[in-house]
BADODO-66152 format. One line per 3 residues: number of its first residue (from 1); their letters; for each residue x, y, z of N, C-alpha, C. Coordinates in steps of 0.1 Angstrom, whole numbers. Layout:
NUM> A> X Y Z X Y Z X Y Z; ...
***
This chain:
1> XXX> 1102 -352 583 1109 -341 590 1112 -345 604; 1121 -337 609 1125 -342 626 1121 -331 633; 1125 -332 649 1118 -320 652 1132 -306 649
4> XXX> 1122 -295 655 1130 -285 654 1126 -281 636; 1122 -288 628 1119 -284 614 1132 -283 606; 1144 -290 611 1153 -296 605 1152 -306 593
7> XXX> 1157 -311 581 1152 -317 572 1160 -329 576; 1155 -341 574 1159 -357 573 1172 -354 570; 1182 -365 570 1195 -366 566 1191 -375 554
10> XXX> 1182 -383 548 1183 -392 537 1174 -379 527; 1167 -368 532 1161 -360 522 1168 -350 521; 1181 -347 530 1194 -335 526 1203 -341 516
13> XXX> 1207 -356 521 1215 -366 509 1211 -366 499; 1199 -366 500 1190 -370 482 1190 -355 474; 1187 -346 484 1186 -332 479 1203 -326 470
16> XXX> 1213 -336 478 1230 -325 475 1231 -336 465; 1225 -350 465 1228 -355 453 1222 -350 441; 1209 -345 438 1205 -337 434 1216 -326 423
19> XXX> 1215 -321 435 1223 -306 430 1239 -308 424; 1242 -320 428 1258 -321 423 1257 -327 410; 1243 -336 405 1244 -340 392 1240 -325 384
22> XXX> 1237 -318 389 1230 -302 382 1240 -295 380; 1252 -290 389 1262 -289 390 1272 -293 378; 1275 -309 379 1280 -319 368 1277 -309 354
25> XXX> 1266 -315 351 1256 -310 339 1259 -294 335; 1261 -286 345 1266 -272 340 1279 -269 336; 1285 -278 345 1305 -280 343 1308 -282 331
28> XXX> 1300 -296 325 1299 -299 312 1300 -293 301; 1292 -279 298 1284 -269 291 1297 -257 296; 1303 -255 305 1310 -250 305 1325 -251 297
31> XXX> 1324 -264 296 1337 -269 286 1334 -268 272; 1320 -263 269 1319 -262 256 1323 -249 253; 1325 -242 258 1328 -224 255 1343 -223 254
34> XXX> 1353 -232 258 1368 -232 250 1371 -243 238; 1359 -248 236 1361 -256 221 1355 -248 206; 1366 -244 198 1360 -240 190 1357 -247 182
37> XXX> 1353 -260 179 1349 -268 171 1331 -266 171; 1325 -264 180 1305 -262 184 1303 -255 173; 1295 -255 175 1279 -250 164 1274 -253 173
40> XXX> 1265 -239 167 1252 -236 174 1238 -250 180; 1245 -257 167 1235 -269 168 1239 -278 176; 1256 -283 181 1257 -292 187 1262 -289 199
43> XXX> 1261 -273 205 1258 -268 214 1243 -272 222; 1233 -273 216 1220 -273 221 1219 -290 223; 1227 -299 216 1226 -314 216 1233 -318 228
46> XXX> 1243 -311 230 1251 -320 240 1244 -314 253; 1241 -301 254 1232 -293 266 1219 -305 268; 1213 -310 261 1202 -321 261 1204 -328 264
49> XXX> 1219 -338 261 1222 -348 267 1228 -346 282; 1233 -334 284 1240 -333 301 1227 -331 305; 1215 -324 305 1208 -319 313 1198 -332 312
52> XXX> 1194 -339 302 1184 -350 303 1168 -349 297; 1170 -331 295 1157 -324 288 1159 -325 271; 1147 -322 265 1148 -314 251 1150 -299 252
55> XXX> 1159 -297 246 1167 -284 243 1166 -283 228; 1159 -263 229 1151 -261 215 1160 -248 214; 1162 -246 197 1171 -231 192 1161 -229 184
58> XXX> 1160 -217 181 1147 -211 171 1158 -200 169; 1158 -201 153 1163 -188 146 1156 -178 139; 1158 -174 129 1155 -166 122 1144 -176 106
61> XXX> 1154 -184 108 1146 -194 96 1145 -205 99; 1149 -212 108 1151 -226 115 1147 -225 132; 1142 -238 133 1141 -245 146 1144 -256 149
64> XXX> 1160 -264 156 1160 -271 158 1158 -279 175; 1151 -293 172 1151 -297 186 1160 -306 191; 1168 -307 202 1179 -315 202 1171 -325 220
67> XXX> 1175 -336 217 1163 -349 229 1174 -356 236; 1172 -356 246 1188 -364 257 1189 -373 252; 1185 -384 241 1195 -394 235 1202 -393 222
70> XXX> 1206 -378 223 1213 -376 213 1209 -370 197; 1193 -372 196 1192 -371 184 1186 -355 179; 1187 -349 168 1179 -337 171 1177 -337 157
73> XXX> 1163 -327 156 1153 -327 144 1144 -313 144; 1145 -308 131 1138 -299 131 1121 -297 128; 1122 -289 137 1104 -284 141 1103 -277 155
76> XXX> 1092 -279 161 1090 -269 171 1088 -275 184; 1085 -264 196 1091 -272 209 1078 -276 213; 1066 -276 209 1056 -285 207 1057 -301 204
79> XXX> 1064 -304 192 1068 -316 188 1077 -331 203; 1078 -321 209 1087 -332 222 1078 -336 232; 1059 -333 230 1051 -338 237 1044 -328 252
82> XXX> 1058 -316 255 1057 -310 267 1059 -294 263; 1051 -290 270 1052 -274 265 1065 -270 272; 1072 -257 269 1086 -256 274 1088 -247 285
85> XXX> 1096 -257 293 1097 -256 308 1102 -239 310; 1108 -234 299 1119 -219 301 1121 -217 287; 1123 -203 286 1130 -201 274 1140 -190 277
88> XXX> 1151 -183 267 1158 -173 270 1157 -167 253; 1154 -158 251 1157 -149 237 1170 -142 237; 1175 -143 228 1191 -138 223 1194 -130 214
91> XXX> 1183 -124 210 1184 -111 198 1182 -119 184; 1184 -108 176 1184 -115 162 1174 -127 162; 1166 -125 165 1153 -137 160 1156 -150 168
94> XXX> 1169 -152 174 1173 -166 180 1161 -166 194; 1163 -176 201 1161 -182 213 1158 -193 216; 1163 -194 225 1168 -211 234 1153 -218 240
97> XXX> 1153 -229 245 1138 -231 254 1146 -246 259; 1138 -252 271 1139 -261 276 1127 -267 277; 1127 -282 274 1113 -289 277 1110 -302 284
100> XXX> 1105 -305 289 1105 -323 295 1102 -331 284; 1113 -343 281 1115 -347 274 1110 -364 280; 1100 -370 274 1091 -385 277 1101 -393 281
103> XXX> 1101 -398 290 1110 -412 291 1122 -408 295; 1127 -393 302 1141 -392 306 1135 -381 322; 1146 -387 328 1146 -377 342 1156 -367 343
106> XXX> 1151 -356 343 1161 -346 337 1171 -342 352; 1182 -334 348 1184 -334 360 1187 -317 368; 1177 -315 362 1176 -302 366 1167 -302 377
109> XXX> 1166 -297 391 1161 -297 403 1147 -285 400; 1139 -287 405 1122 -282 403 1128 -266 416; 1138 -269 426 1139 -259 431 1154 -258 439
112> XXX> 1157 -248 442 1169 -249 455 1170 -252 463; 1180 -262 470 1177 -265 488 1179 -253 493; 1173 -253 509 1171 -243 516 1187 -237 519
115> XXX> 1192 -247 517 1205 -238 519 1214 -231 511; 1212 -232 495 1213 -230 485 1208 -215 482; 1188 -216 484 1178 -206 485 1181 -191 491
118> XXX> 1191 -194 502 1192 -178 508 1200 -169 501; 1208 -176 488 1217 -170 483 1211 -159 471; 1197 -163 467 1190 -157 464 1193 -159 447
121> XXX> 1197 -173 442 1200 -175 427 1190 -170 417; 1194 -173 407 1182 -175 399 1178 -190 403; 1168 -194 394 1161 -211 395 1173 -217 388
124> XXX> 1169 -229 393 1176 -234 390 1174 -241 369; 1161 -236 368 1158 -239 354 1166 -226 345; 1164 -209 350 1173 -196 343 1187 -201 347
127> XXX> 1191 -208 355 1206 -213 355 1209 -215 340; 1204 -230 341 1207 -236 329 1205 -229 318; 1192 -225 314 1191 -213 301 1205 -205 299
130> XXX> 1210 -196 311 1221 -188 310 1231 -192 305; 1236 -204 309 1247 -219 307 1244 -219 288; 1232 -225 287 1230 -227 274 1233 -215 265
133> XXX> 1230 -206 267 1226 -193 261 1239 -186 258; 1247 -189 267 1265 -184 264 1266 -190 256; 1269 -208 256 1277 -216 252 1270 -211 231
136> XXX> 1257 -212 232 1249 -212 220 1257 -199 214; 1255 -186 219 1261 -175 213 1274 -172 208; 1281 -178 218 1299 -179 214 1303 -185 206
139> XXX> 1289 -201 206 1297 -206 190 1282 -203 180; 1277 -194 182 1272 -188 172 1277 -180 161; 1285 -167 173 1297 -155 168 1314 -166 162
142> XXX> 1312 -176 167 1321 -185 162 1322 -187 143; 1309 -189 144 1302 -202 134 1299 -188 122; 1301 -176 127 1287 -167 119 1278 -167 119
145> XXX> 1272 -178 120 1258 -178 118 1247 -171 130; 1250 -161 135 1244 -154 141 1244 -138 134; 1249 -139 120 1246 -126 110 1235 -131 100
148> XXX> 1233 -142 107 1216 -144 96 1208 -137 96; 1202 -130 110 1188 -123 107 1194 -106 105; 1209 -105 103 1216 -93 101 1216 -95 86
151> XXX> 1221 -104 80 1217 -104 63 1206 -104 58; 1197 -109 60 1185 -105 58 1183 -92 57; 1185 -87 70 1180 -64 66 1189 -63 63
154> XXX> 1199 -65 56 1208 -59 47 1203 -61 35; 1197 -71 32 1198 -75 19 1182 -61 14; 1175 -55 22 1167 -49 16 1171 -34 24
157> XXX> 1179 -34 33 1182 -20 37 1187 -8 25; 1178 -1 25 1180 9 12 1192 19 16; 1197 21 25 1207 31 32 1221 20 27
160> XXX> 1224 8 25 1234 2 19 1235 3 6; 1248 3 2 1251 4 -11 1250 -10 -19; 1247 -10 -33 1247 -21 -38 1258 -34 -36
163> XXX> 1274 -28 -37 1281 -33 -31 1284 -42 -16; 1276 -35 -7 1278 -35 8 1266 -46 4; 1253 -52 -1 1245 -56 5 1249 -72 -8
166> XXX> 1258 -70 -16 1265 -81 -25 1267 -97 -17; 1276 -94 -3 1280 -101 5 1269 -107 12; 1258 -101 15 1245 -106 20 1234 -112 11
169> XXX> 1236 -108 5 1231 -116 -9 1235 -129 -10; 1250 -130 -16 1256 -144 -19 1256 -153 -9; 1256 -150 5 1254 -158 19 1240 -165 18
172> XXX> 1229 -157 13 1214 -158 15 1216 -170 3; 1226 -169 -7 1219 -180 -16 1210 -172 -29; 1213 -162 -30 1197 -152 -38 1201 -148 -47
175> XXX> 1214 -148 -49 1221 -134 -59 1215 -143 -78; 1213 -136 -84 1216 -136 -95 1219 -147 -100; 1213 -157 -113 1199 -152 -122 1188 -161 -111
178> XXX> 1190 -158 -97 1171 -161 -92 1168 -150 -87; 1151 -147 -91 1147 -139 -85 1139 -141 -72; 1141 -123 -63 1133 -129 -49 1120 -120 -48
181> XXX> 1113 -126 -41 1099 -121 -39 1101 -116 -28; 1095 -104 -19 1098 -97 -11 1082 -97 -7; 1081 -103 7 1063 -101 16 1069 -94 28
184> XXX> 1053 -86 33 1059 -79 48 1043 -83 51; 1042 -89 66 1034 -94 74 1032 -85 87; 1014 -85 87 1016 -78 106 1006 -91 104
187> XXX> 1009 -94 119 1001 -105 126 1010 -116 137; 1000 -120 148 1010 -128 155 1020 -138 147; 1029 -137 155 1036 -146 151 1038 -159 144
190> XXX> 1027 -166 155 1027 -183 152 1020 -180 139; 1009 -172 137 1007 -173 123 1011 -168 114; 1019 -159 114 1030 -160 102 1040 -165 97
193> XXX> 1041 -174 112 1054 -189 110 1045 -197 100; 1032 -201 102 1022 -211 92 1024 -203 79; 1022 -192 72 1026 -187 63 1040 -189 57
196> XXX> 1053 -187 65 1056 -190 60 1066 -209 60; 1059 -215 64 1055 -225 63 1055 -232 49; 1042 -224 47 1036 -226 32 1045 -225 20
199> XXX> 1051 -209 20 1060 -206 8 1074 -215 12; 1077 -223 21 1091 -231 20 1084 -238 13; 1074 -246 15 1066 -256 8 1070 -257 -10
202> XXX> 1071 -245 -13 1073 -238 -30 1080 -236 -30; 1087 -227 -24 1103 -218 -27 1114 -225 -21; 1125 -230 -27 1139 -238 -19 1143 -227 -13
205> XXX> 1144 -216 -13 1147 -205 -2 1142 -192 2; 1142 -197 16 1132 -189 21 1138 -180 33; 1134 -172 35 1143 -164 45 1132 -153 54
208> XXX> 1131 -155 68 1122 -149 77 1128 -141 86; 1126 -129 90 1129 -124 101 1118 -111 106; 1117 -101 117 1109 -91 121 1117 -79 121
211> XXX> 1112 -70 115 1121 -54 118 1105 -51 123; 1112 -48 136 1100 -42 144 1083 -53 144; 1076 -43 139 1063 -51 141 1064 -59 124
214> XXX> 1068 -55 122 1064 -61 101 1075 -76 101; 1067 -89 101 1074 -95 93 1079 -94 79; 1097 -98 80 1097 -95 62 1099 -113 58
217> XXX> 1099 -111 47 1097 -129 41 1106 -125 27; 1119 -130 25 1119 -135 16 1120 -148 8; 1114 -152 -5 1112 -163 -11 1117 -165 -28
220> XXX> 1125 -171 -29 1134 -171 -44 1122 -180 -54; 1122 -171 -65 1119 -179 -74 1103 -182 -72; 1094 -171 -68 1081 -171 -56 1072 -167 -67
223> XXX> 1063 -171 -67 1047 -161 -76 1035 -172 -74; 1034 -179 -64 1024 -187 -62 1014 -175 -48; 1015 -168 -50 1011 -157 -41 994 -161 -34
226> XXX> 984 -165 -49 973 -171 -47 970 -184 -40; 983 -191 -34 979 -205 -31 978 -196 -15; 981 -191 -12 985 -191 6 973 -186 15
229> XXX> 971 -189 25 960 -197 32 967 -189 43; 961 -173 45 964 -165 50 955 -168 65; 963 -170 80 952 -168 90 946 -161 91
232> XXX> 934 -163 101 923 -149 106 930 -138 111; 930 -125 112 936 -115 118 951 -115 115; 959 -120 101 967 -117 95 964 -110 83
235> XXX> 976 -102 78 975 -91 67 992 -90 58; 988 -86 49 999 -88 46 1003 -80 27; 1012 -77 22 1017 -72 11 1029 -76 5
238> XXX> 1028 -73 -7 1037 -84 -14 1045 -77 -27; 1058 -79 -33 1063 -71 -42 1070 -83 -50; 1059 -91 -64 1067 -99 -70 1079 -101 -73
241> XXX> 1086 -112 -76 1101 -117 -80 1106 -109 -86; 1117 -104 -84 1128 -94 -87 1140 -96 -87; 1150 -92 -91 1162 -93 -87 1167 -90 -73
244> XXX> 1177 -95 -66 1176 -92 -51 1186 -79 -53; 1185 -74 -60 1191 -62 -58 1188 -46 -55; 1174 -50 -64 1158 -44 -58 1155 -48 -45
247> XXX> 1156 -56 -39 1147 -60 -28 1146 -47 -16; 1155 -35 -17 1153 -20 -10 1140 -15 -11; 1141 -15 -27 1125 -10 -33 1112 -21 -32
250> XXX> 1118 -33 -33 1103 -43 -32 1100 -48 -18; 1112 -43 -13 1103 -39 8 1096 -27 9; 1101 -18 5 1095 -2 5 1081 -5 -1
253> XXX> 1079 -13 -11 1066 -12 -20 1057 -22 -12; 1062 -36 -8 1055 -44 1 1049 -38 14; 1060 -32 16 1050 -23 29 1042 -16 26
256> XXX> 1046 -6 13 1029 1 10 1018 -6 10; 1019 -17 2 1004 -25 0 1001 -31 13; 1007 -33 24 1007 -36 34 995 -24 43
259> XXX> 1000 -17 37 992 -4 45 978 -3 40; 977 -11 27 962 -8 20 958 -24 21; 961 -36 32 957 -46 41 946 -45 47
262> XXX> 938 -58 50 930 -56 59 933 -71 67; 931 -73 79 932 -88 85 919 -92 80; 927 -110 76 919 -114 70 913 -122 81
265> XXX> 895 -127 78 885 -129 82 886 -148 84; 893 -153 75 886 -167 78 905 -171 69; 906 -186 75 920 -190 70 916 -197 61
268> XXX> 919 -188 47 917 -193 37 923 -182 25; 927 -192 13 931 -180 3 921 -167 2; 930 -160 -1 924 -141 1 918 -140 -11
271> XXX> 903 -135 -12 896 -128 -22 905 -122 -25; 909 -117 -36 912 -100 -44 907 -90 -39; 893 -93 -39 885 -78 -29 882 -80 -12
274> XXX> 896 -89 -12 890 -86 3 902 -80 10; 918 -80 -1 923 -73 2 931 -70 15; 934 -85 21 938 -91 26 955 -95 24
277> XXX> 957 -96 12 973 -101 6 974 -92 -3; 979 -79 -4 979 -70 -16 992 -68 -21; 987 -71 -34 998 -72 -46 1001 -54 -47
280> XXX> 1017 -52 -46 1021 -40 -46 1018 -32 -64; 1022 -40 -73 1020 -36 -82 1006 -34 -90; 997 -38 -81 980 -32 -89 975 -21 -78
283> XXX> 989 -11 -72 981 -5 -65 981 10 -77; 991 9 -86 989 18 -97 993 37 -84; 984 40 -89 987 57 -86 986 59 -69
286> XXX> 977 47 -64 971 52 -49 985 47 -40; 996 39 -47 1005 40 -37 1015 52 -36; 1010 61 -43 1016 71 -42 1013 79 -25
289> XXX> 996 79 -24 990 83 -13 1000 77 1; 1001 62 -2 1006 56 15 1023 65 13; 1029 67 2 1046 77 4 1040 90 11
292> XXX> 1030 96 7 1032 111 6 1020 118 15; 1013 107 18 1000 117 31 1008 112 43; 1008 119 54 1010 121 67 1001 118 75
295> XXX> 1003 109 85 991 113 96 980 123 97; 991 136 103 984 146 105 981 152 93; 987 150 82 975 160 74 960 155 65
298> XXX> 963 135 70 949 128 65 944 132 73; 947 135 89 933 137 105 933 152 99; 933 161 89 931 170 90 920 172 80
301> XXX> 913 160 70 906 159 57 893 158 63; 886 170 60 872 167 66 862 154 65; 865 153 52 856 135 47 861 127 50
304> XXX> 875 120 54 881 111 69 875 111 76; 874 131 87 867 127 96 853 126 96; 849 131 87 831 123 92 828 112 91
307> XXX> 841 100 79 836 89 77 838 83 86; 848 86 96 855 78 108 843 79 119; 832 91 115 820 95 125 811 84 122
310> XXX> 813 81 111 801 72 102 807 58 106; 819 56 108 819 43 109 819 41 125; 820 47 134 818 44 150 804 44 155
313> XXX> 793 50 145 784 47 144 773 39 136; 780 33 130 771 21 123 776 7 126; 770 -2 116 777 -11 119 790 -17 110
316> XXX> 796 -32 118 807 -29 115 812 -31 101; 799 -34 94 804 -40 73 804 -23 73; 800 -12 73 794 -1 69 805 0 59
319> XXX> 818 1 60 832 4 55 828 -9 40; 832 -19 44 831 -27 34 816 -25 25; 805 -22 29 792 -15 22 794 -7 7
322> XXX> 804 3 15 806 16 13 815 13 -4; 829 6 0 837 2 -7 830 -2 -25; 819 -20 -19 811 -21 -30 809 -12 -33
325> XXX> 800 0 -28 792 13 -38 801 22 -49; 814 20 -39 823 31 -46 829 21 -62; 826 14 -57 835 -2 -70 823 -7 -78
328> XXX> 810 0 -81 803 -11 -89 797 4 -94; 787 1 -101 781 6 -112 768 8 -104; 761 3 -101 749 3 -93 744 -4 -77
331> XXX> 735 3 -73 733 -3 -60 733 -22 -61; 725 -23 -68 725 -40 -73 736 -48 -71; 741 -42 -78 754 -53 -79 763 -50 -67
334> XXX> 765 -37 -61 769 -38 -50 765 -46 -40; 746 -50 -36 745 -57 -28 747 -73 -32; 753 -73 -50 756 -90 -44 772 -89 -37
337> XXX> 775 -79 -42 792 -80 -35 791 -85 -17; 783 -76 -12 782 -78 1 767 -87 8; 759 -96 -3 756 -103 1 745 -96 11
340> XXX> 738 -87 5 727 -77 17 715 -78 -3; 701 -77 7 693 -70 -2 695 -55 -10; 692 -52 -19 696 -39 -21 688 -29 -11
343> XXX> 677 -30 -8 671 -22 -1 681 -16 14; 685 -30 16 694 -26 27 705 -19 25; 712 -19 14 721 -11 7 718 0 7
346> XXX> 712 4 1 705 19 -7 700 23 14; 694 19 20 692 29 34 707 32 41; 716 16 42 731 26 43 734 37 36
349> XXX> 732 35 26 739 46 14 735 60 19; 721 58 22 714 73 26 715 78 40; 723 69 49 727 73 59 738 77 54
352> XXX> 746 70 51 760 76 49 758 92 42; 752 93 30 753 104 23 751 119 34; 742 115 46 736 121 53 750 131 61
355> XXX> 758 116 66 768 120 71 777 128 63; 782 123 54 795 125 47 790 139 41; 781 140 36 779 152 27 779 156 13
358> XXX> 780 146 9 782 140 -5 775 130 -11; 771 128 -26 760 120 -31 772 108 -33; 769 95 -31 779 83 -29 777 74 -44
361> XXX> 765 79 -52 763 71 -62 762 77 -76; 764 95 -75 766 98 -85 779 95 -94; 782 99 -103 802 95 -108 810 100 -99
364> XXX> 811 111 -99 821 120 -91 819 115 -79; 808 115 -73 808 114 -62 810 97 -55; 810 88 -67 817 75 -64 834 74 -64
367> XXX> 839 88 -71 855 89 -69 857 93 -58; 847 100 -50 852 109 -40 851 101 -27; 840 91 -26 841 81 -17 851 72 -19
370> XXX> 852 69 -27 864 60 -28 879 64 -27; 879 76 -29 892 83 -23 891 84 -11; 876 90 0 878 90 7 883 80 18
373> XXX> 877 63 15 881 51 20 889 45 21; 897 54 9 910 49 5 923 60 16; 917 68 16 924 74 26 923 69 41
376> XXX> 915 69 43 908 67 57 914 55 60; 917 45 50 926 31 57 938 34 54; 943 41 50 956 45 53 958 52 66
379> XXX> 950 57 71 951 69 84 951 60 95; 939 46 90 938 39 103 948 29 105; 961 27 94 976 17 93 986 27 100
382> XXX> 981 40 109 994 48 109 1002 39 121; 989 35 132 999 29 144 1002 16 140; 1002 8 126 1006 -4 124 1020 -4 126
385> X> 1029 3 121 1042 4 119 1048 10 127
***
């Protein structure tokens, strides 16, 4: 620096040479938005090659990465060695990201010169994202292919007519004679990307997107339901292979069994009784309960609320305790289910009875607990959705 706190003339030179190859690099990307020849894909490849980074698109069922020597490959923005410098989301399940890519100097500037700075830009990294994020969209809306994660909820939106959701169908690849398997997921993200991961692994077509908190999954031609290696604190419900013309009803039903979910404990295939991955069609009469009780009129059921008293005060198997008792024949066998002495069994039991008000091991009174548990996890899925 000189005095006065003026900057070098070889560190202002270096700085505007800087910014004019950044400059360059956006001019470039700008000429892609009057060619309608792009795709979405070779929109993100050439942005890689002007800017010098890895440039990543994430859709709805795909992730591709595009690397400044031109080449691009699908997987995630992990795979390029460098976590990603920016991203921008675009709706519909898309979004862009930028990464430092090994062995290339990108030419995107880490900041603005001071004379640049007062103008008060964005960085000069949300520049580029912006740049990219048009060019990606326009020949998205070009290409179509930005009604993917819009076909998808058509293809199970119950408010469309059979006709209206024909067109979404034949695009998806699904229509008739294959059948689609319909899953709905709560759980972060990355781990229900590993899920469905798994079922492309099986299924040649697979189709992912989020309405709201619930991932939906569809998968053609799917019933390996027992292989999948569900993460910790993932849940999930399922409405075997169907016609995709059902898939209205085999979302509606996936989400029921969804509601009678628990997050699963360890990543690994789901017990049956642990109830973790529930099959919509062995829920028989009780999915009648997740259509037709309400919030407020399960918080209104006295044996809810005491169980809900019983379970803030014990500990935290008490629920799963309970369940065994209501599902076996005798205290015994319930404690191999949960892996406790019976003795230990039988003193929950007598606490609980204490609470609840009811004998937990008579007949009747094993329906009534088990109705009531069965309620009571429905009450506690109300803020899932």
């Amino acid at each position: 620096m000189g005095g006065g706190g003026l900057p070098d003339k070889d560190m202002s030179m270096s700085s505007t040479h800087d910014h004019l190859r950044f400059f360059a690099a956006l001019t470039s990307l700008d000429e892609l938005l009057v060619d309608d020849t792009i795709t979405p894909e070779v929109a993100v490849a050439r942005a890689a090659i002007a800017l010098g980074a890895a440039v990543g698109l994430d859709t709805a069922d795909r992730t591709v990465v595009a690397r400044p020597d031109g080449t691009t490959a699908a997987g995630d923005d992990d795979e390029t060695g460098s976590p990603a410098a920016g991203y921008r989301e675009l709706g519909d399940g898309w979004r862009i990201w930028i990464s430092p890519a090994q062995g290339y100097d990108s030419v995107i500037p880490d900041s603005w010169s001071a004379d640049l700075s007062v103008w008060h830009m964005p960085s000069p990294i949300d520049t580029a994202l912006a740049r990219i994020a048009a060019t990606v969209t326009i020949a998205g809306l070009r290409a179509g292919t930005r009604t993917l994660a819009s076909d998808i909820r058509a293809v199970v939106d119950g408010d469309l007519s059979d006709e209206d959701r024909m067109g979404p169908i034949g695009r998806l690849r699904i229509a008739a004679p294959r059948s689609v398997a319909v899953m709905a997921f709560l759980g972060p993200a990355p781990d229900v990307d590993r899920i469905v991961h798994q079922v492309r692994a099986i299924s040649d077509s697979v189709h992912h997107t989020r309405l709201d908190r619930v991932h939906l999954v569809l998968a053609t031609d799917f019933d390996a339901f027992g292989q999948i290696t569900v993460p910790t604190g993932v849940r999930g419900g399922y409405m075997p292979s169907r016609p995709a013309l059902a898939a209205p009803d085999s979302w509606r039903r996936a989400k029921n069994a969804l509601r009678f979910a628990l997050p699963s404990t360890a990543d690994a295939p789901p017990r049956p009784a642990a109830s973790v991955f529930v099959d919509a069609t062995e829920l028989g009469c009780y999915e009648l309960l997740a259509e037709e009780l309400t919030p407020e009129g399960m918080a209104r059921i006295a044996d809810v609320q005491r169980l809900e008293e019983l379970r803030t005060q014990s500990s935290p198997d008490i629920l799963e305790t309970l369940l065994a008792v209501a599902s076996t024949d005798s205290l015994r066998q319930a404690a191999r289910i949960v892996h406790l002495h019976h003795n230990s069994v039988a003193h929950r039991v007598e606490r609980a009875e204490r609470v609840l008000g009811f004998s937990c091991t008579e007949p009747y009174g094993r329906a009534r607990l088990l109705l009531t548990l069965t309620v009571h996890r429905l009450f506690a899925s109300r803020s899932l959705f």
